[in-house]
C-alpha positions as CSV (number, residue, x, y, z in Angstrom):
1,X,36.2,-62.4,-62.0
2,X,37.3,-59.1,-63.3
3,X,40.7,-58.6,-63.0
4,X,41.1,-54.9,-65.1
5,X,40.8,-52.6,-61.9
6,X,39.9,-49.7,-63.8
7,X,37.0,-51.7,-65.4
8,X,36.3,-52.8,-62.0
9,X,36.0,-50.0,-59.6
10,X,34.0,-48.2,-62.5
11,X,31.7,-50.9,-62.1
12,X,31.2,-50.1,-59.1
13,X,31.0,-46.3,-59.0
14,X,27.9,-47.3,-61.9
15,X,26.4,-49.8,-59.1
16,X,26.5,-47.9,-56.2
17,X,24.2,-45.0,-58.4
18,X,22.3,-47.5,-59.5
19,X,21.5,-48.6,-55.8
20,X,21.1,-45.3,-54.9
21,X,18.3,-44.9,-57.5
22,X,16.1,-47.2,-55.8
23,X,16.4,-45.5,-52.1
24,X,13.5,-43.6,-50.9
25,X,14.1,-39.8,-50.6
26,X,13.7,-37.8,-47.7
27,X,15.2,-35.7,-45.3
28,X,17.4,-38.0,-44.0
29,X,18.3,-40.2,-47.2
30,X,19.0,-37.2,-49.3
31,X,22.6,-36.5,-47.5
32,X,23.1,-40.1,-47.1
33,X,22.7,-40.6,-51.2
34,X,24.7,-37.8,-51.8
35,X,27.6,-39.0,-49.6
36,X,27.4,-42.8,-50.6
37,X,27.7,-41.1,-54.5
38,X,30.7,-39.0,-53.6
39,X,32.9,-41.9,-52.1
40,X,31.6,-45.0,-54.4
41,X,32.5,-42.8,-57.6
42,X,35.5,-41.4,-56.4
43,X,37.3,-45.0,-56.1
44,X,37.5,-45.5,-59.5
45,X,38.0,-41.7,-60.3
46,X,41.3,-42.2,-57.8
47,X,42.1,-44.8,-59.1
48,X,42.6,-43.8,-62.6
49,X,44.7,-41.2,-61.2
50,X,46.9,-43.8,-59.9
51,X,47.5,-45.4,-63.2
52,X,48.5,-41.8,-64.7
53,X,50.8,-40.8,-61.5
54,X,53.8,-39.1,-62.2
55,X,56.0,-40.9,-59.9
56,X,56.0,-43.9,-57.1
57,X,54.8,-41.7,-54.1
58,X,51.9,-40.3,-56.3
59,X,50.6,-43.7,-57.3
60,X,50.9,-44.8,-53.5
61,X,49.0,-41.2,-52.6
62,X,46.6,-41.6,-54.5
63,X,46.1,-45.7,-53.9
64,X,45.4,-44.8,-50.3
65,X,42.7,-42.5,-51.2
66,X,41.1,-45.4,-52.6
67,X,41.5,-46.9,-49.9
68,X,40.0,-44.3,-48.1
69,X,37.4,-43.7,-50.2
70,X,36.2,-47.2,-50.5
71,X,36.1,-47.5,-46.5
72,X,33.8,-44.4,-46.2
73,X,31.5,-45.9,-49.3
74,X,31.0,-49.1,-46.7
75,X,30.0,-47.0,-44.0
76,X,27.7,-44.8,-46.6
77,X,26.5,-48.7,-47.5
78,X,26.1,-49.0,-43.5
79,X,24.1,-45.8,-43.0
80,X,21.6,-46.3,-46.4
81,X,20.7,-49.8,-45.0
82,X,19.7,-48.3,-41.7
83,X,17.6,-45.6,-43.4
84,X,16.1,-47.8,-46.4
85,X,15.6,-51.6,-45.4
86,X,14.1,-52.2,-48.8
87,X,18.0,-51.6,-50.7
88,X,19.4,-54.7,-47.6
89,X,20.4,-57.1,-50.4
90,X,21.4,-55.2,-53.0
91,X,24.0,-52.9,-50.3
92,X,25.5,-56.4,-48.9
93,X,26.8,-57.4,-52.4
94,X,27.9,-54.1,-53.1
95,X,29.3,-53.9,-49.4
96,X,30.7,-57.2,-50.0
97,X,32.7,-56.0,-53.5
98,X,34.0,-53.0,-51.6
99,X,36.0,-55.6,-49.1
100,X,37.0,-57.1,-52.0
101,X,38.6,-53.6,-53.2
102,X,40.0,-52.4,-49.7
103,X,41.7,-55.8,-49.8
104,X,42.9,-55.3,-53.1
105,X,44.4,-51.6,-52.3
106,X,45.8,-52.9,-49.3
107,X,47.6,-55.4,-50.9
108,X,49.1,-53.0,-53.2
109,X,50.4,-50.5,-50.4
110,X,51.9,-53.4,-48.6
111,X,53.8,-54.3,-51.5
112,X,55.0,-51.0,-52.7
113,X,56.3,-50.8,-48.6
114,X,57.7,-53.4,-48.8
115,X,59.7,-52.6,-52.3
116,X,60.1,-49.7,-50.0
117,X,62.0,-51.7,-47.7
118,X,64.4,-54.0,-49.9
């Protein structure tokens, strides 16, 4: 298990355009691919942000646009599945690692409230 977050999410940026490699273009997969890029890239992009904020409220800013982010990449994951059967296996795991993360950034925004809160 990868714990180094920034190592982690870039990962995952480089797997979802991997995955997205290997999905048949066409009209309606071409917007699909695009979108599913944007959001699984941006994570880790965000992320690094985070780690070079200039102050509390910016890290927590820009830790719920990860958040964000890695929401919309499952329902991108959602939406390429439904268009492509043939990438089913290879979108759960990645699906399944994106829990992982909105777990992870959740965790993190409930514990900076709650330092909030002390």
């Amino acid at each position: 298990m990868d714990y180094n977050l920034e190592e982690r999410t870039a990962r995952f940026g480089k797997e979802i355009i991997k995955l997205t490699k290997k999905i048949s273009k066409n009209i309606i997969t071409l917007p699909i691919i695009s979108q599913l890029v944007r959001s699984g890239t941006s994570v880790g992009a965000n992320y690094r942000e985070a780690n070079g904020a200039s102050s509390r409220k910016d890290f927590k800013n820009k830790i719920y646009i990860c958040k964000k982010e890695i929401q919309e990449t499952k329902y991108w994951l959602e939406m390429a599945v439904k268009a492509d059967l043939a990438i089913k296996e290879e979108a759960r795991i990645l699906w399944k690692e994106a829990q992982e993360l909105t777990l992870i950034f959740t965790k993190i925004v409930s514990t900076m409230n709650k330092r909030t809160e002390d």
